[in-house]
C-alpha atoms as one frame of an Amber mdcrd trajectory, in Angstrom:
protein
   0.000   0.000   0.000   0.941   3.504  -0.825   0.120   6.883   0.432   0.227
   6.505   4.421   0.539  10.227   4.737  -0.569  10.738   1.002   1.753  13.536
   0.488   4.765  14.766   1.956   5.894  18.100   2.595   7.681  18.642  -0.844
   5.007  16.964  -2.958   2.904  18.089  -4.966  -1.227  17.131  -5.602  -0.458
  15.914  -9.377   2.212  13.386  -8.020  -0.523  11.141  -7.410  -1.959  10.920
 -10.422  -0.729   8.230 -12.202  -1.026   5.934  -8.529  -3.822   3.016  -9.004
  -6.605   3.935  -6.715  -6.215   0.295  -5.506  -3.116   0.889  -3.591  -4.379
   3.951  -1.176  -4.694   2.988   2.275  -7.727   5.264   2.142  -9.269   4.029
  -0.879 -12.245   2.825   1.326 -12.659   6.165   2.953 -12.986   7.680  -0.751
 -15.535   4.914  -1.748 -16.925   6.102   1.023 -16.821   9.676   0.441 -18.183
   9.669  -3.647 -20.897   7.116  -2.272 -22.218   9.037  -0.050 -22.641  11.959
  -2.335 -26.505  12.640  -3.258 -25.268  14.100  -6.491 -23.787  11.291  -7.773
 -25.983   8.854  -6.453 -28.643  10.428  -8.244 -25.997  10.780 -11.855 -24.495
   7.766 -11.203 -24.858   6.944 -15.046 -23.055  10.243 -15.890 -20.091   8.624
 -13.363 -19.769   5.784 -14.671 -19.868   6.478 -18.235 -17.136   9.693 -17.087
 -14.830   6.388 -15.530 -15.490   4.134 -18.456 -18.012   3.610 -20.959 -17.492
  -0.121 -20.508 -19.459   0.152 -17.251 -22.897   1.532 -18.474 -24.297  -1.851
 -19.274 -23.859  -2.904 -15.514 -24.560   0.715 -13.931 -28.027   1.036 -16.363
 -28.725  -2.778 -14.540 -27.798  -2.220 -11.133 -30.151   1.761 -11.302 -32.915
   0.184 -12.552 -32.779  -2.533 -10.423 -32.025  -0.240  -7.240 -34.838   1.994
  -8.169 -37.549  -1.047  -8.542 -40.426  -1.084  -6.203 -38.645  -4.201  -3.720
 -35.296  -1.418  -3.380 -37.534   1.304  -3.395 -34.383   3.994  -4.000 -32.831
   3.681  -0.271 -29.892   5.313   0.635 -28.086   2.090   1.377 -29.171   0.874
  -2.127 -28.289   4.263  -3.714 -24.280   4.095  -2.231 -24.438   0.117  -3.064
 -24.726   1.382  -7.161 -22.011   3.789  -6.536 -19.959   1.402  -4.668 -20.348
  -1.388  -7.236 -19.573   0.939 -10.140 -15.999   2.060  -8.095 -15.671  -1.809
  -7.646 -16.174  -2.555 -11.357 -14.310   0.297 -12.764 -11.048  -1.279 -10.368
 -11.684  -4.741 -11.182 -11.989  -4.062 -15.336  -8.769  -1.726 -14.862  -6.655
  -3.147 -12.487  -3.407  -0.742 -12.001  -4.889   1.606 -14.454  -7.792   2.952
 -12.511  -5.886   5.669 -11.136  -6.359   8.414  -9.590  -6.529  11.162 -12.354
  -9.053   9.298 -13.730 -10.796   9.278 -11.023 -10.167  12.928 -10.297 -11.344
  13.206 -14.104 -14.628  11.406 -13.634 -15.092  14.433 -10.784 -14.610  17.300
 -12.602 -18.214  16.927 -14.145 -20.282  19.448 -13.642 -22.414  18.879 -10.319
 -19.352  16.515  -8.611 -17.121  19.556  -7.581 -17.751  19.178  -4.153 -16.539
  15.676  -3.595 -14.416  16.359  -5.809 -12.848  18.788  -3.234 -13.672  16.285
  -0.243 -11.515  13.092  -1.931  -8.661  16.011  -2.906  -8.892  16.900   1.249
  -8.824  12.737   1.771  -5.738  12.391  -0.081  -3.954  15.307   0.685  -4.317
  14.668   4.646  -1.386  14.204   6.296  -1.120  11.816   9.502  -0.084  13.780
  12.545
């Protein structure tokens, strides 16, 4: 794992751009973060299709599904969708989902807040 303190004193933000998001210590506290975001939940299409178009078929499945009248749109089954699209964009990319793509995927219109929050996740220092 990489990025205990995420930055050091002499590094800069765009250093960690080319790191796979899979090798962050606090990779679950940014799944955490974007999945918790009522913006995204709601475009969670526009997300995943901003991560990789490869993972509309399964993010058009999993919305429908979590907005059918047994899921009934629930927050837990709203941050499930976003979870599983994080999951499947890592496990389609491997070392490649990194995180300027990530950070990419963010800069859509409507995201710039979490944007901000995962920026303030990785840029925390331990003290």
């Amino acid at each position: 794992m990489v990025c205990g303190d995420c930055l050091k004193a002499d590094e800069k933000f765009e250093q960690l751009g080319p790191l796979p998001v899979s090798t962050l210590e606090n990779w679950r506290a940014i799944k955490s973060e974007i999945s918790s975001s009522n913006v995204i939940q709601r475009d969670n299409l526009n997300f995943a299709r901003a991560l990789d178009s490869q993972l509309m078929v399964k993010a058009k499945e999993r919305d429908a599904e979590a907005k059918s009248f047994e899921k009934l749109w629930s927050e837990s089954t709203r941050r499930s969708v976003v979870h599983n699209i994080l999951d499947d964009w890592v496990e389609l990319h491997g070392e490649k989902a990194t995180i300027e793509t990530l950070m990419k995927a963010l800069s859509l219109p409507g995201f710039m807040d979490v944007k901000l929050r995962v920026e303030k996740i990785l840029t925390k220092r331990k003290k």
